[in-house]
C-alpha positions, 0 to 999 in steps of 0.5 A, a space after each residue: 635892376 637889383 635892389 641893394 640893403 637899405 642904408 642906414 641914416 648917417 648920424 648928425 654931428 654937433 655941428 648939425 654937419 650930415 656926413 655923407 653915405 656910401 654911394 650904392 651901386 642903383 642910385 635910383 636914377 632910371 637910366 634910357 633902355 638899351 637900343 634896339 640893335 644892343 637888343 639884338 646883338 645880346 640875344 645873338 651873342 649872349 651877355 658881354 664878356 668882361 675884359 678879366 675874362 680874356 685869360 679864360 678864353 685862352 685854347 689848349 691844343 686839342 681846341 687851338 688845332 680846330 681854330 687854327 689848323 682847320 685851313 692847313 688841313 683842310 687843303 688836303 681835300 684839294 691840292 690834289 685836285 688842283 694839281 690833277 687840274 693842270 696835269 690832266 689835260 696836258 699829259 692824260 693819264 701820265 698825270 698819275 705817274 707825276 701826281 705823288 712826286 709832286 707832292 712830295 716835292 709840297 710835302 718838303 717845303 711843309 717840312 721846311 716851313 713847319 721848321 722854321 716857323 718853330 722859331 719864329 714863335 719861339 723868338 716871337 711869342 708875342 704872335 704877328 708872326 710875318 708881319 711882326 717879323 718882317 716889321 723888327 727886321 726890315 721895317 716899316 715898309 717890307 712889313 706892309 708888304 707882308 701885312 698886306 700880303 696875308 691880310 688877301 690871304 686870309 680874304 682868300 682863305 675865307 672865300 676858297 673854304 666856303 667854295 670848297 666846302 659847297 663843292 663838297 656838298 653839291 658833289 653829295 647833293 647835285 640838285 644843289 649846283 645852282 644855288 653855289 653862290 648863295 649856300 658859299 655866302 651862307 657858310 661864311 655868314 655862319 662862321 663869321 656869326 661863330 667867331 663873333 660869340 667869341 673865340 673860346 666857344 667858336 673854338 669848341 664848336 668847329 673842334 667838332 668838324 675838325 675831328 671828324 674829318 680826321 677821323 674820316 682821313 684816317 678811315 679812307 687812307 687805312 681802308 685805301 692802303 689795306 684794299 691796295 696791298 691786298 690788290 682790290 683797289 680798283 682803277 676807277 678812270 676819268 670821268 667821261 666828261 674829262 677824258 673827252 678833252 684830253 689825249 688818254 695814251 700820252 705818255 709821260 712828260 709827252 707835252 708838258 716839259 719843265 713849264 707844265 710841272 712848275 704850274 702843277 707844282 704851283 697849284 699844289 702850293 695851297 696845301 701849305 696855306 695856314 702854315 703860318 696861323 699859328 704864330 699870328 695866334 699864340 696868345 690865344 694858347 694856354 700858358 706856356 703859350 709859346 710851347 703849346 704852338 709849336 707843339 700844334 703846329 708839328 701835330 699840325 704839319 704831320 697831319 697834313 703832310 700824312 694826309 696830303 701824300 695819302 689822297 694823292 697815292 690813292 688818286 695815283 692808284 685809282 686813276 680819278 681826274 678832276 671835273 670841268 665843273 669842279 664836281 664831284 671833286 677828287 676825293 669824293 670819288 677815290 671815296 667811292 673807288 675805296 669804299 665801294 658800294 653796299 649799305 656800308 660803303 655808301 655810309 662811309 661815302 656820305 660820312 666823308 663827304 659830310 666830314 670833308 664839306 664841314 672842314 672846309 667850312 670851318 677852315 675859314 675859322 683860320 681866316 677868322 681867327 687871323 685876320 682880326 688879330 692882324 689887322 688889330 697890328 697894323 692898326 694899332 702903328 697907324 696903318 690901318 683904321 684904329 676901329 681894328 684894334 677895338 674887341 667888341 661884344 664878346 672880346 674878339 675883334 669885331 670890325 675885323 670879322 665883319 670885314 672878312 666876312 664881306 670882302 670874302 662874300 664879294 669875292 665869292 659872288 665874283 669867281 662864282 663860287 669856284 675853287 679853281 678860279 679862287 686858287 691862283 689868287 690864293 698862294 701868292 700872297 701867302 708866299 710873299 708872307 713866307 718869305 719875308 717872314 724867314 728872310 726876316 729870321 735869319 737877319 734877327 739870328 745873324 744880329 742876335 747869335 744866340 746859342 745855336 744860331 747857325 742852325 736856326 740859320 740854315 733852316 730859315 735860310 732853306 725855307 726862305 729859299 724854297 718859299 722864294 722859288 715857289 712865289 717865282 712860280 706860282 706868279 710866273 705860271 698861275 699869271 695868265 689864270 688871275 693871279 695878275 689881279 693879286 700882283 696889282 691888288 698888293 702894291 695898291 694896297 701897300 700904298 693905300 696903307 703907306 698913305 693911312 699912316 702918313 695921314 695918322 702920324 700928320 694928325 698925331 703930330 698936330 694934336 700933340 705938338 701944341 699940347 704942352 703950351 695948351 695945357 699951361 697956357 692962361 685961360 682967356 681973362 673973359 668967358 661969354 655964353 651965347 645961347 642961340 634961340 629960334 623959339 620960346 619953348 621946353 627946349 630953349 628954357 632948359 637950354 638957358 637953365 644949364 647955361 647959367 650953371 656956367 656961371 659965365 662973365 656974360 650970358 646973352 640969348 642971340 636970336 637971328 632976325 629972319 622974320 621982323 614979325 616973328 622977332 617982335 613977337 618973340 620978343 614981347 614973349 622974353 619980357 612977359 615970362 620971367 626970363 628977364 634975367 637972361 638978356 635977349 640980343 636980337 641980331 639982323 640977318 637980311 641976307 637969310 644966311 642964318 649960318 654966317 650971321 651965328 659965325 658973324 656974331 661969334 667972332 665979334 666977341 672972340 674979336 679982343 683976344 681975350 674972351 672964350 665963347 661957348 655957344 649953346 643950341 637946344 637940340 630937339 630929339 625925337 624918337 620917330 624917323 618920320 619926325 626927323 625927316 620933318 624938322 631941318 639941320 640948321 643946328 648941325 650946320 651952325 656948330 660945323 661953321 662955328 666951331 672951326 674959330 678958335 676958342 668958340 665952342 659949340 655944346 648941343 643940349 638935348 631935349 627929348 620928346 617924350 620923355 617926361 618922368 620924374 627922374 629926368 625932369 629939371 626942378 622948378 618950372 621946367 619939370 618936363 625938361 631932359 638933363 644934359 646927356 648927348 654932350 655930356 658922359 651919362 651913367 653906363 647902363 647897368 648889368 642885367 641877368 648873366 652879365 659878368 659883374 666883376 665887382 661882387 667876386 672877391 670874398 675876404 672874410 671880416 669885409 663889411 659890405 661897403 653901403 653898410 660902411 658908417 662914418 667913424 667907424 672902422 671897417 675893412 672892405 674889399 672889392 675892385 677898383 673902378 676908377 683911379 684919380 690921377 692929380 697933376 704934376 703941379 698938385 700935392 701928391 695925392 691917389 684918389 680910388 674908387 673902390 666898389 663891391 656889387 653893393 656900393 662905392 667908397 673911396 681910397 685915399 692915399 696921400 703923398 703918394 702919386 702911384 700904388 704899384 698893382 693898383 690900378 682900374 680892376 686891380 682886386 684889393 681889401 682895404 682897412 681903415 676909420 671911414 672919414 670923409 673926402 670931397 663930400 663923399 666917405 671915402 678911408 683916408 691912407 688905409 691899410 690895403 693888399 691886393 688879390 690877385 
């Protein structure tokens, strides 16, 4: 706790009236420690962020292409794979002869994507990407559809990068096949822990991975394309294992048709997963955040595009085919075809592999960088739960990383961490988004006609046309392989969203429905406190201080007579110790239904319709769980019971045990007593060393440091807003700030004036004027001010 320049005595008035000092930013109350798990989570995370540090935590390209792009190109290291997995088998070798046109086909829908969706955060800057889109265009229900769909896909994502990456690695590292699951659950558990430290350093962190594998791309295809045209590629061959299942001297077409290459085709449609991050993320962009994604998202789509057509012609070339068991995966062995044995080749081997296994770690950071914000949408119009759209530690979206990262574990544990299992699940979802999302795109170019429209609409309309058409077949061909689970998952999900919203808007409808005539109403003409007591002890006494402080028209203690020794007893005790005062009511309860006698006892006063009845429980805090387990709930029972009358109120005052220091005790008799806090907003902790204080950084020359203000004298002082008073419509026209700098607290008074334009809770402003006194506190009434940006 910081120490703060000692306050110099206010001077006496004539009248013997002692003005008010400055409030200091330590009030020398001993606040309770941070619990355990706040501990923890600082250790691990590092200080809070403060909510001015999110403009800082905006990305430039170079780092927003290794948050947001990791999935996009990542799938370069297996859509030729998985295209190879459905032609193999039917066509043998053939396979290589429709391997390259296939992805050229893939590379023309990427073209038309990354096209259209260049407009859609040109038109919608504001990031949602489909899901805004689709909501602006077709409404409530379309753009549930298209939520839902990316919100699996981003699931999905997570959980096919972690799987592909621990391929990756056990293709380096065969001792490692049993332990898939676990290591897949691990990646995700690593990248989730990133991304909670915040979204600007989880960026530069998985930069490094991106990079590397580009670097790596970049090395294999020139290396490739240099042994190739001087004829020393070799053809390396199927692996043993998969040649053994399939008719090597097909040729080609021979038993695949029309069927066979929409399927392969179909698997190759995870090379254009992520296409669509971007737009849902353009306002983690620098300023201009719009110009800076579509510039990413080009670089984004060329990369991939390069790379994409590049793996497949060297697999094409070298004649290597998929494992049944997934490893070693295509690209491990066209790396071992280009880079050949030796010292050398072997490094190259090894790097790419280390470059292929960490980028297809890190491309769950998409799903990570996705899912929160979209979801944050959709909770934010009451679809999903409103704990979505809290940030947390380090100003991400915290509930939604941790959500991701479970349902992609659960879902990883269920496929058993393979790929091929992962990817019929994988594109449906992403294709549904797609195409509700350039549909939606062109309806808005058609409504709005801006200049150059017609073109806008013929991409869009193309790509929109393309996703549809790949959505068909992935669905048609990929149904038998699971992709029938997403196809029921979708629909569920969209209704389990519908019924969320219903159930919001009836709760919003009924809280705000009454609000006008709550608000106006006359308050009821008699108010009654009733203290229920079992026992006389530090717990009840402190009980009954705080609620004399009510002031109540009555106030009674009420203990329930489950025992007629015990409440004689205990009545002989209210007499003897000095509580006359208070009246204790003793109240039969023969049946023992404790529960219904305090609901009995309390609707007998609410029986006039004119007394408001606030019921007070002593509630014993203990520190141990052992002490918990021993000690019944009766409390919690009595308040759930009673507070459902209407105009019953139910407050808990807590007493902790021990906790006896000077500063919590209550004055007089009751020293050891706790003040009023579980019920009641207690003081925010203060910062500790390397929190962000957001009070101290604002430097005006000539400031006097406000605990050094003095009354009557004229000062000028300047920090920042932390709270902001707003009167009533029926009061006189009055704007009451706080205003503090790290050293103490003054407040701002503006008369006549209901709002200040810039003025608001953090604005940064100095303020000049003759200190006087406000509501017992010095405060500069109608001060001279300017605002800091």
């Amino acid at each position: 706790m910081t120490s703060t320049t000692a306050q110099p005595p206010s001077p006496v008035v004539a009248s013997g009236h002692r003005p008010p000092a400055p409030v200091p930013v330590d009030p020398g109350v001993p606040l309770p420690p941070d619990s355990i798990g706040y501990r923890i989570k600082r250790k691990l995370l590092g200080p809070p962020l403060h909510s001015d540090e999110m403009e800082h935590q905006r990305l430039g390209k170079p780092t927003a292409l290794a948050v947001f792009a990791s999935d996009n190109l990542s799938s370069s290291a297996y859509a030729t794979e998985e295209i190879l997995h459905v032609l193999v088998p039917i066509v043998g070798l053939a396979a290589f002869s429709l391997v390259v046109p296939i992805t050229l086909a893939m590379v023309v829908v990427l073209g038309f994507l990354i096209l259209s969706y260049r407009e859609t955060i040109k038109e919608y800057p504001s990031a949602g990407g489909a899901y805004l889109v689709t909501r602006d265009n077709f409404g409530i229900v379309p753009a549930q559809v298209a939520g839902a769909s990316l919100l699996t896909d981003y699931i999905l994502t997570v959980a096919v990068s972690a799987a592909a990456g621990t391929a990756a690695l056990v293709s380096a590292v065969d001792a490692l096949a049993p332990y898939k699951v676990p290591i897949a659950c691990f990646f995700i558990a690593l990248v989730a822990y990133g991304n909670l430290r915040g979204v600007k350093e989880s960026g530069k962190v998985f930069a490094v991975p991106t990079y590397f594998f580009i670097v790596n791309m970049a090395l294999l295809l020139g290396v490739g394309l240099w042994k190739y045209v001087g004829g020393d590629l070799p053809e390396v061959g199927l692996l043993a294992e998969t040649a053994a299942e399939v008719d090597l001297h097909e040729g080609l077409f021979y038993g695949a048709g029309v069927f066979g290459v929409l399927h392969a085709f179909a698997s190759g449609g995870a090379a254009v997963t992520g296409v669509e991050a971007i737009s849902n993320g353009v306002p983690a962009f620098k300023e201009p955040a719009w110009k800076h994604a579509r510039q990413t998202l080009v670089i984004m789509g060329v990369g991939l595009g390069i790379m994409f057509l590049g793996l497949s012609a060297l697999a094409a070339e070298t004649h290597v085919g998929p494992s049944l068991t997934g490893t070693p995966t295509v690209i491990a062995q066209v790396g071992e075809a280009v880079y050949g044995g030796g010292a050398l080749g072997n490094a190259l081997f090894y790097s790419l592999q280390i470059g292929t296994m960490l980028i297809l770690i890190m491309a769950a950071n998409t799903g990570f960088a996705d899912f929160p914000r979209l979801a944050s949408f959709q909770a934010t119009d009451r679809f999903l739960p409103r704990q979505m759209t809290k940030r947390g530690h380090r100003l991400v979206y915290s509930n939604g990383v941790i959500v991701l990262a479970g349902a992609a574990m659960l879902l990883v544990v269920a496929t058993g961490g393979v790929v091929t299992k992962l990817i019929p699940l994988y594109a449906i979802g992403v294709f549904t988004g797609f195409t509700l999302s350039q549909a939606g795109m062109v309806k808005h170019h058609l409504t709005h006609r801006q200049p150059g429209y017609r073109r806008s609409i013929v991409i869009q309309g193309i790509g929109c046309f393309l996703s549809f058409v790949v959505l068909l077949i992935v669905s048609i061909t990929k149904f038998p392989e699971g992709a029938w689970v997403i196809l029921i998952v979708l629909p569920v999900l969209v209704m389990l969203l519908l019924r969320l919203n219903r159930q919001y808007e009836a709760e919003a409808v009924e809280l705000e429905h009454e609000v006008p005539a709550a608000a106006t109403a006359p308050i009821m003409r008699r108010h009654v406190v009733l203290v229920f007591v079992d026992r006389l002890d530090a717990a009840t006494a402190r009980t009954i201080q705080y609620a004399r402080s009510l002031t109540p028209d009555e106030l009674r203690a009420v203990h329930f007579v489950i025992d007629d020794v015990h409440a004689a007893d205990f009545a002989e005790q209210w007499r003897h110790l000095g509580l006359q005062r208070v009246p204790l009511e003793l109240v039969a309860c023969s049946d023992r239904r404790l529960t219904r006698a305090a609901v009995e006892c309390v609707a007998r006063e609410l029986s006039d319709r004119q007394t408001e009845v606030s019921v007070l429980l002593p509630e014993r805090k203990y520190k141990g769980i052992w002490h918990r387990v021993l000690h019944d709930k009766t409390g919690d029972a009595i308040q759930e019971q009673v507070s459902k009358l209407a105009h019953a109120n139910v407050t808990s005052v807590p007493f902790h045990f021990g906790s006896r220091s000077e500063a919590n005790a209550a004055p007089a008799t009751a020293s050891a007593w706790s003040p009023v806090s579980a019920t009641i907003a207690g003081p925010t902790p203060f910062a500790e060393p390397g929190d962000v204080v957001p009070n101290g950084d604002l430097q005006v020359a000539g400031a006097t440091p406000i605990i050094e203000a003095l009354w009557r004298h004229r000062v000028t002082v300047a920090g920042r807003v932390r709270s902001v008073r707003v009167a009533p419509q029926h009061d006189s026209p009055t704007l009451e700030l706080v205003l503090t700098d790290g050293t103490g607290a003054i407040s701002l008074v503006f008369l006549g004036r209901r709002a200040v334009a810039g003025i608001e809770v953090g604005t940064r402003m100095s303020a000049e004027g003759m200190v006087g006194e406000h509501k017992a506190r010095l405060a500069l009434i109608n001060p001279t001010y300017q605002l800091h940006l």
